[in-house]
C-alpha positions as CSV (number, residue, x, y, z in Angstrom):
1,X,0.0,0.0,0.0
2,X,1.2,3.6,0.5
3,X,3.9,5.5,3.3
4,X,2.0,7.8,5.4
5,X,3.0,10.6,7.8
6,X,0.3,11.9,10.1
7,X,1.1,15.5,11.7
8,X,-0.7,15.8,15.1
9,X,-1.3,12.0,15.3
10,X,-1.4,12.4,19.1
11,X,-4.8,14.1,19.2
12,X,-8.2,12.7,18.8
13,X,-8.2,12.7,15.2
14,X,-4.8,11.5,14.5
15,X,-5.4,8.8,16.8
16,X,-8.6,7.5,14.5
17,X,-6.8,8.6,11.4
18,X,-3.6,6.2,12.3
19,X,-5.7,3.1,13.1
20,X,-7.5,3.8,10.4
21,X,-4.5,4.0,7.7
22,X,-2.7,1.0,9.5
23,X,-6.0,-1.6,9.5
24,X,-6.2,-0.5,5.7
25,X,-2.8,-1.7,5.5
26,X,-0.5,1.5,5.0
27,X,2.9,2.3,6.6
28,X,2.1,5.0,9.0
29,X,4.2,7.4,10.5
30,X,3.1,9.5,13.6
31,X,4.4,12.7,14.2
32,X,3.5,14.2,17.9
33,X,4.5,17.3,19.4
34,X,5.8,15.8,22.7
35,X,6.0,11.9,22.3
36,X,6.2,11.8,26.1
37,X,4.0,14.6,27.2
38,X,0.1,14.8,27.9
């Protein structure tokens, strides 16, 4: 399938937007402000 990069993937949106892309079978890439912050 296709690379993906997801900007803001550690919001509510990204979130649905990353499982969605990787149960369809893409290679996702998350991108989050703070990977360890809140």
């Amino acid at each position: 399938m296709s690379r993906i990069v997801v900007f803001g993937a550690g919001g509510n949106a990204g979130r649905r937007v990353v499982a969605e892309a990787v149960s369809r079978g893409h290679t996702v890439t998350a991108v989050v402000r703070d990977p360890g912050g809140h």
